[in-house]
N, C-alpha and C positions, 0 to 999 in steps of 0.2 A: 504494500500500500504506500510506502513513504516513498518508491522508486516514485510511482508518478509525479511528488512535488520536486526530487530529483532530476528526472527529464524537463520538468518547465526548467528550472535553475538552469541547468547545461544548455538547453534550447534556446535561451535569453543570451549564457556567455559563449555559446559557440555558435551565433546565426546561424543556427541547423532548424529551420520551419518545421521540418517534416519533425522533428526531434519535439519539438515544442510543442505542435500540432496532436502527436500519441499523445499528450500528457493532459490532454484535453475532450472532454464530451463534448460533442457538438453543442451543445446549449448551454454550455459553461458560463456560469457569469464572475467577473471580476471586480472587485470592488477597493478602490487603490485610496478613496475623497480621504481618509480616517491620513492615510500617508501622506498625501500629499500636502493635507493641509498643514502638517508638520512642518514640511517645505516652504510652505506660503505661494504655493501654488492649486488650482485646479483640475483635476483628472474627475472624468465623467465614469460612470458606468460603465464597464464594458459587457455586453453579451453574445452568446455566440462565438463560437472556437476561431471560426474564418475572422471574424472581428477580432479578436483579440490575438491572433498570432498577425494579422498585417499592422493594425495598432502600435502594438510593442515592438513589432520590427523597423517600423518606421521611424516611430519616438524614439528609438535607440542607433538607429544608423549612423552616428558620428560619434558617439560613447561606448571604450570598451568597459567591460562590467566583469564583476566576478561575484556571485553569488555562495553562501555557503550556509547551509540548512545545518541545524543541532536542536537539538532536544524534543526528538519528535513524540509526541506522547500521541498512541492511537486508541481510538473508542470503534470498536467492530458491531456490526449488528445486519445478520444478514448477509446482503449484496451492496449493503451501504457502510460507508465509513466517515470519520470526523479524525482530522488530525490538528494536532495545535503545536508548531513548532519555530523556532527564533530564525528568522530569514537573514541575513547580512548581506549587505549587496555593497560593494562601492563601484562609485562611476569616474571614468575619468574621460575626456574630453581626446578626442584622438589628436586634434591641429592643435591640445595645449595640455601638456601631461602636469602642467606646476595646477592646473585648476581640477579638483575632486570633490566627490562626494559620497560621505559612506552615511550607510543608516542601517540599523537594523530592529526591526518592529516584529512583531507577534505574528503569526501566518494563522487563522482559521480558516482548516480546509476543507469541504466537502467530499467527500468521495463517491464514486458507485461502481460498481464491475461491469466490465465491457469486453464480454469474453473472459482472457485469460489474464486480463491487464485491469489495473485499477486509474479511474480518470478521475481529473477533476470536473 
């Protein structure tokens, strides 16, 4: 179960779509407003796996990133799952390495099985 918030993390720092795209249900929704506004910026809702893997590819096209997931604690039930784990991401700007930024916030994650794989 925690592979899937795994493959988003690596799908985000190695622009692998397809990578990022498994790690997602089709009707996946993303909800980033609680982070961002940490930032003092905006980010909408995102829904939809196709939305949110061009989304994120795009918003991040000139920023490399490195994400790194700990402490995943998972709650099972069924074909559905819940995972709560501390996300770390830092971004750094590819035309300016002196300019970064790391954050690392709380992941609540939904799950369900989709076949043999667990998405979010």
């Amino acid at each position: 179960m925690v592979d899937a918030l795994y493959r988003y993390a690596a799908g985000i720092d190695l622009r692998d779509q397809d990578l990022l795209a498994s790690s997602l249900a089709e009707d996946a929704i993303s909800d980033f407003r609680p982070v961002a506004a940490k930032a003092a910026f905006e980010y909408s809702v995102l829904q939809g796996r196709d939305t949110l893997v061009s989304v994120l590819s795009a918003s991040l096209a000139g920023i490399d990133t490195t994400h790194t997931v700990s402490n995943p604690r998972v709650w099972l039930e069924g074909d559905t799952a819940r995972i709560e784990a501390l996300v770390e991401a830092q971004d750094v700007l590819q035309d300016d390495h002196s300019r970064h930024y790391m954050m690392k916030n709380r992941y609540d994650v939904d799950l369900s099985r989709n076949g043999e794989v667990w998405v979010i």
